[in-house]
C-alpha positions in Angstrom: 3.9 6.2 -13.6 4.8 3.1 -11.4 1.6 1.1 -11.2 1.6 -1.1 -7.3 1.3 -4.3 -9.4 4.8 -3.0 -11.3 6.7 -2.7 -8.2 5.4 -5.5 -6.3 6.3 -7.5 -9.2 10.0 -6.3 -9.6 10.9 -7.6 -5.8 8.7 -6.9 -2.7 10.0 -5.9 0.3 11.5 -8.5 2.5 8.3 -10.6 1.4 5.9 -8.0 2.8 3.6 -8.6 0.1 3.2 -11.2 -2.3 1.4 -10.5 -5.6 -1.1 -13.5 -4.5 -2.4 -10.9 -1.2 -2.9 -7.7 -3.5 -6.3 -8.4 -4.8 -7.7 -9.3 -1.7 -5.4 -6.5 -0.2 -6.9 -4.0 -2.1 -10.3 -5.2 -1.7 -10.7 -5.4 1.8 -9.4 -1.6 1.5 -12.3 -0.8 -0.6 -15.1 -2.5 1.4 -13.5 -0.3 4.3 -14.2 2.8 2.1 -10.3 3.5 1.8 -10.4 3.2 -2.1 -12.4 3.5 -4.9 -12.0 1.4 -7.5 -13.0 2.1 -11.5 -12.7 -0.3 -14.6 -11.2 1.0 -17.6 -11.5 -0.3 -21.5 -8.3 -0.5 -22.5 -7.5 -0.4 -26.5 -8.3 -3.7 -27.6 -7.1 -4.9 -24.2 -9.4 -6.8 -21.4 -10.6 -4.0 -19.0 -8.7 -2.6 -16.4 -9.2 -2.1 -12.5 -7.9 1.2 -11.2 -8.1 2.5 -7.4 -8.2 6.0 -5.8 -7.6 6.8 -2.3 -10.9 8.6 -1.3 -10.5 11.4 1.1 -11.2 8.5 4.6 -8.3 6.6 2.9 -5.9 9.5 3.1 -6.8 10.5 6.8 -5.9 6.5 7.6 -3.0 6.7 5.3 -1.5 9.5 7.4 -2.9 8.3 10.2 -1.1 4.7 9.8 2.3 6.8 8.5 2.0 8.8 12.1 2.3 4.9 13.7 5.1 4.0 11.5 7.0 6.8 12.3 6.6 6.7 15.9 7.6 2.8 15.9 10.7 3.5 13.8 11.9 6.5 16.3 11.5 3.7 18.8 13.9 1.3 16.4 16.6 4.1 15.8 16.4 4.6 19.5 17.4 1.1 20.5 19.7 0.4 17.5 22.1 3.6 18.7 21.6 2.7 22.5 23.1 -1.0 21.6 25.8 0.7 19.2 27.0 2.6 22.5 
């Protein structure tokens, strides 16, 4: 299972997110009721933080993906009229 802190750390995309804005990334997301988050004893290990998307987090998820899409229609649209 790819953990967000995993890919983030292997290379973000074109500097979208650093690993310093995660935390407070995934915070603010939680005071907006998007996640849940849970700590975890881990084997001899410090605790862990793990986060769920609660059900309000999925309908902003899909509502946010229902932006993106409509804005990269609108990029594809321009980048063939200029190919022309």
């Amino acid at each position: 299972m790819l953990t967000v802190k995993k890919s983030i750390s292997q290379e973000p995309p074109i500097g979208l997110l650093e690993r310093t804005a995660l935390y407070p990334l995934l915070h603010e997301m939680e005071s907006h009721s998007f996640l849940r988050a849970k700590w975890q004893d881990q084997d001899g290990r410090p605790k862990r933080r793990y986060y769920h998307l609660t059900a309000k987090g999925k309908k902003e998820l899909a509502r946010r993906l229902e932006t993106w899409q409509g804005f990269t229609k609108a990029v594809d649209l321009v980048l063939e009229a200029s190919h022309v």
